[in-house]
N, C-alpha and C positions, 0 to 999 in steps of 0.2 A: 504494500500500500504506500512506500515511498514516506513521502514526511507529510502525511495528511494527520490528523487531530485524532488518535487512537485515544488519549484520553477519554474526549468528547464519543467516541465509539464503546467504548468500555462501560461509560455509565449507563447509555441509553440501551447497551445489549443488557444489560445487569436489569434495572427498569422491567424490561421488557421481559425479560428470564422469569422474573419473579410474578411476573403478572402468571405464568403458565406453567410452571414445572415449579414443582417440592423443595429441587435441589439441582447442583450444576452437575452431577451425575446423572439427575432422571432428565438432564436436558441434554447433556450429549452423548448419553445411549441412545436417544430417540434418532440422531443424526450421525453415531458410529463413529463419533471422535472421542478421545478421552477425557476425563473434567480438567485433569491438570491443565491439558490443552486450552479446555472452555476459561479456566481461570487466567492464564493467559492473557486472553480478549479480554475478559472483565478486568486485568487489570491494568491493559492498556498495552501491552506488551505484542510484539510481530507474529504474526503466524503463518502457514502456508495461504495463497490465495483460497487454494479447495476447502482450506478451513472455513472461510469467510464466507463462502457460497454454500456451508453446509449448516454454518449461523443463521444464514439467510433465511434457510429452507425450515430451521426450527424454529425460528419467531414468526413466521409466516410472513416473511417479506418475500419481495420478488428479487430476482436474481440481480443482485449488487447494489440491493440498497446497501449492505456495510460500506462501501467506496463511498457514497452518495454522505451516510450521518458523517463518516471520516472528512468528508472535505465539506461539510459544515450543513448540510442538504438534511432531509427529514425521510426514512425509510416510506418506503412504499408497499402497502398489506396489500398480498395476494388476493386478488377477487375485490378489490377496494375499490374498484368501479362496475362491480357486477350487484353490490350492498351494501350495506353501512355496515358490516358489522368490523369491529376495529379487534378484536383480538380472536383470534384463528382454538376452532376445538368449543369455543362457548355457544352457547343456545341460540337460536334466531336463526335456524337455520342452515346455521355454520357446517362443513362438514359433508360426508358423502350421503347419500340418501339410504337409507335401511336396506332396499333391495340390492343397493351396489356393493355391501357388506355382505349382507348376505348370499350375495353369488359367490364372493372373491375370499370372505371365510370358506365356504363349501369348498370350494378348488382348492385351497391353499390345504384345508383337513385332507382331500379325497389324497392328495398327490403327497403327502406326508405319513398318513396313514392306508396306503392302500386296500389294507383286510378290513377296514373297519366298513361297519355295517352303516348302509344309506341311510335309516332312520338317526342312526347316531352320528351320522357327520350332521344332517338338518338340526337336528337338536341344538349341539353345541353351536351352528351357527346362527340358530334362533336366540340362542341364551348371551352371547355376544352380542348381539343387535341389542337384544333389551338393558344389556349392561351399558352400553355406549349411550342408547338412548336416554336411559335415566340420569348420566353424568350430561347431560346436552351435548355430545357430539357425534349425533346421526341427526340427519334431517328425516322428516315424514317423508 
């Protein structure tokens, strides 16, 4: 990122972190980097570009808003002109629609467990949808 304002990037990833994940662990397992890494960025310190594109993808920004708050600029939320909604995973909508869980749980059980029984892949992928939907991140 060269000599853009990491600082000023660090705070608003942190902001932002906390608005949606527990902890800088449950936020960069969600995106397959490691927290040390995440901590890193929060504390203002360099990291790979792919880092920064995998930040992007866990706050739910579009690809390079980190570049964008770094050089003094306001992230931009995925689907942020398809809604209002400003933070990615919460109610209103947000989120993929129950039947597209529900297809892509089933495939993802069928092809993991291939002996399991069809009632019982439908089950679990119904009992996920209801899980997701009750924390608000499945749409109707």
């Amino acid at each position: 990122m060269g000599t853009r304002d990491l600082g000023r990037l660090a705070s608003r990833v942190k902001v932002h972190r906390l608005e949606l994940y527990p902890s800088r662990l449950a936020a960069a397992a969600a995106v397959g980097i490691s927290k040390d890494t995440w901590r890193r960025v929060e504390e203002g310190l360099d990291v790979r570009e792919s880092t920064y594109a995998k930040i992007d993808r866990a706050l739910g920004w579009t690809p390079g808003s980190c570049a964008v708050v770094a050089g003094g600029g306001e992230p931009v939320l995925v689907d942020a002109h398809h809604d209002d909604r400003s933070v990615p995973g919460k109610s209103s909508g947000a989120g993929p629609s129950a039947e597209v869980v529900r297809r892509a749980t089933f495939e993802a059980a069928r092809r993991t467990m291939p002996n399991a029984a069809i009632g019982d892949l439908d089950a679990f992928s119904e009992e996920l949808v209801e899980v997701l939907r009750k924390g608000g991140h499945v749409s109707e």
